[in-house]
C-alpha positions as CSV (number, residue, x, y, z in Angstrom):
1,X,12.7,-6.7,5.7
2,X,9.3,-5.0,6.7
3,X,8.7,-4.4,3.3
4,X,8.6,-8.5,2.8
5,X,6.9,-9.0,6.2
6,X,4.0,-6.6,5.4
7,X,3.9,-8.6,1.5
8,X,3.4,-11.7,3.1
9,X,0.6,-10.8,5.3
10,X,-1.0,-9.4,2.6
11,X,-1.0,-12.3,0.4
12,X,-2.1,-14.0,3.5
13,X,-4.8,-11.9,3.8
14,X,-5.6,-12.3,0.2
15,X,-5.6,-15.9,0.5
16,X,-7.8,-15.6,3.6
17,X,-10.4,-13.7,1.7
18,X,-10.1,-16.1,-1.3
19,X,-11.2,-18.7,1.3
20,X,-13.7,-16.9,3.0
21,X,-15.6,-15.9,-0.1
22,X,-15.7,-19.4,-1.5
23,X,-17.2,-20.7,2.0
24,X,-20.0,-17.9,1.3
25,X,-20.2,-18.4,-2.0
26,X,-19.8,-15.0,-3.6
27,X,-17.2,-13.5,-6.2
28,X,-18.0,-9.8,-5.0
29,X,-15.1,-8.7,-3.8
30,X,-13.0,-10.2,-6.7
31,X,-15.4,-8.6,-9.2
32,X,-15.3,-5.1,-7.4
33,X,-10.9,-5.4,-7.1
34,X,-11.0,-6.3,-10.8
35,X,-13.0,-3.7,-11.8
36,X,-11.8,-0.9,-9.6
37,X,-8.1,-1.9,-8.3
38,X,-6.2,0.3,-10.7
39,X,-8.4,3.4,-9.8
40,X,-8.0,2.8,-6.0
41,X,-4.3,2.2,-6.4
42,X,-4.2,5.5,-8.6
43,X,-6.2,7.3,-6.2
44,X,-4.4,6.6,-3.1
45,X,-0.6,7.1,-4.8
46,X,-2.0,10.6,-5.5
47,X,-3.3,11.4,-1.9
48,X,-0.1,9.7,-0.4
49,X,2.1,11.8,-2.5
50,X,0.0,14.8,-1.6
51,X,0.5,14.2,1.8
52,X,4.0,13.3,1.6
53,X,4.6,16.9,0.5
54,X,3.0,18.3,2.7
55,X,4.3,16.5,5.5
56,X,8.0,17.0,4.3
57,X,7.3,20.7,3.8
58,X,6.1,20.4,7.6
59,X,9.4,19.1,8.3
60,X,12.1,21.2,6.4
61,X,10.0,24.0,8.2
62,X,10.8,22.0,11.9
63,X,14.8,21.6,10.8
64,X,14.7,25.5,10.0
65,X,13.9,26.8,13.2
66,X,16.1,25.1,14.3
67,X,15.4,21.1,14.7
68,X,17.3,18.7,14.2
69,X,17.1,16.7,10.9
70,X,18.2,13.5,11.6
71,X,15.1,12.9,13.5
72,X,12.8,13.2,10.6
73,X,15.6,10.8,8.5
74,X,13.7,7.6,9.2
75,X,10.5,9.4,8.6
76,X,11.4,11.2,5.2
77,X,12.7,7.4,3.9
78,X,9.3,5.3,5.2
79,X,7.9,8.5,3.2
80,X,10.0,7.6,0.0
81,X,9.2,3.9,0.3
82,X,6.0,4.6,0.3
83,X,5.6,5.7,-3.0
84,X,8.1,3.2,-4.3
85,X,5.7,0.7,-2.8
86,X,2.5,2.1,-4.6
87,X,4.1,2.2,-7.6
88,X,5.1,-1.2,-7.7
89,X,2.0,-2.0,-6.4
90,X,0.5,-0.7,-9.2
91,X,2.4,-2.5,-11.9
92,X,1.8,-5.9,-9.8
93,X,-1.7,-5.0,-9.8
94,X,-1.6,-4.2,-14.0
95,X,0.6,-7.6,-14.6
96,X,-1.7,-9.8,-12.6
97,X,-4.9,-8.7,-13.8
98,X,-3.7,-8.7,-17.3
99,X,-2.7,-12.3,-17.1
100,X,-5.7,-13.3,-15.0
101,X,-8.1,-12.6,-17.4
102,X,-5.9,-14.3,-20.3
103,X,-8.1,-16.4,-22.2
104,X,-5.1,-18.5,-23.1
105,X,-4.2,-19.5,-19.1
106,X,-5.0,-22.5,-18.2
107,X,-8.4,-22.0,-15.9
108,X,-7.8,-24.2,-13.1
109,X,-8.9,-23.5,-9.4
110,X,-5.6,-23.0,-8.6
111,X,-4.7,-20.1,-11.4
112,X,-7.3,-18.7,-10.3
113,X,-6.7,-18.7,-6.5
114,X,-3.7,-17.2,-6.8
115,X,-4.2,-14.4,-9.3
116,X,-7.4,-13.9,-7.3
117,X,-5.1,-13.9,-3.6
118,X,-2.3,-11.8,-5.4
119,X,-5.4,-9.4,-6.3
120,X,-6.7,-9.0,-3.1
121,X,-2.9,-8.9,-1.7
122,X,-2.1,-5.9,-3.5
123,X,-5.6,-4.3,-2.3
124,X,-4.2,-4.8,1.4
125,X,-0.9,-4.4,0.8
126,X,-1.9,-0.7,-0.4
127,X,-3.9,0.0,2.8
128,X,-1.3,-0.7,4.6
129,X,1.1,1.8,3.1
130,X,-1.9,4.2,3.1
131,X,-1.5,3.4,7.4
132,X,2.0,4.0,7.5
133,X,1.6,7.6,5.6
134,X,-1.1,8.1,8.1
135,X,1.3,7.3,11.2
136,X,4.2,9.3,9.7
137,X,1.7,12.9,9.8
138,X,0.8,11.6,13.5
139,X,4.5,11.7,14.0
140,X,5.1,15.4,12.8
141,X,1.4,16.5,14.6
142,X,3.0,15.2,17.9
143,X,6.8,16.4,16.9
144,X,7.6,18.6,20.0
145,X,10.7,21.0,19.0
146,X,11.4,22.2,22.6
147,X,11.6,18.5,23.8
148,X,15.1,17.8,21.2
149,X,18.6,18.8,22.2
């Protein structure tokens, strides 16, 4: 259910920007997402995953002296998730820019404001995963061994 919570607020987000842009009257971000999206989504599955590892390595070394795993469970699945979620993101992001720029869609405003929200959706949809990864290494940093029983 968060996974469908945090989509929506991205889209929202993307439709916000959509909005906002038009009332300044600039395409920048679109032109810099459909330029650069796929590198940025690349980039950040590769430093998630990187982190990921290192962060369940952190753990399996907690469970072996002697923590207790169960605490890590929810942790280790966000973790998995995660990269399920970039992935998809990524073949969202490859699928919607592949049929935006079709010459043969019909190019009406409202095509394009929602290829253009979907765009910019994905964008924050990814930083918000990137957030999540970054809350799950808080979690181990503050993970106090002596304080389970």
């Amino acid at each position: 259910m968060s996974s469908i919570r945090t989509a929506l607020i991205a889209l929202a987000l993307g439709f916000l920007s959509q909005l906002a842009q038009h009332a300044l009257e600039t395409d920048y971000l679109n032109a810099f997402l459909r330029n650069n999206l796929l590198t940025i989504l690349i980039a950040l599955l590769a430093i998630n995953s990187a982190t990921t590892g290192i962060v369940l390595t952190k753990i399996r070394g907690l469970m072996e002296m002697g923590g207790n795993g169960s605490t890590f469970k929810s942790t280790r699945e966000q973790m998995v998730l995660a990269v399920r979620e970039q992935v998809a993101l990524i073949v969202v992001a490859i699928a919607a820019l592949t049929v935006a720029s079709s010459p043969i869609l019909p190019q009406s405003g409202i095509v394009e404001l929602f290829f253009e929200s979907l765009v910019v959706g994905v964008f924050a949809y990814s930083l918000f995963v990137l957030y999540d990864t970054a809350v799950g290494v808080l979690i181990i940093i503050d993970f106090d061994p002596s304080a389970e029983s």
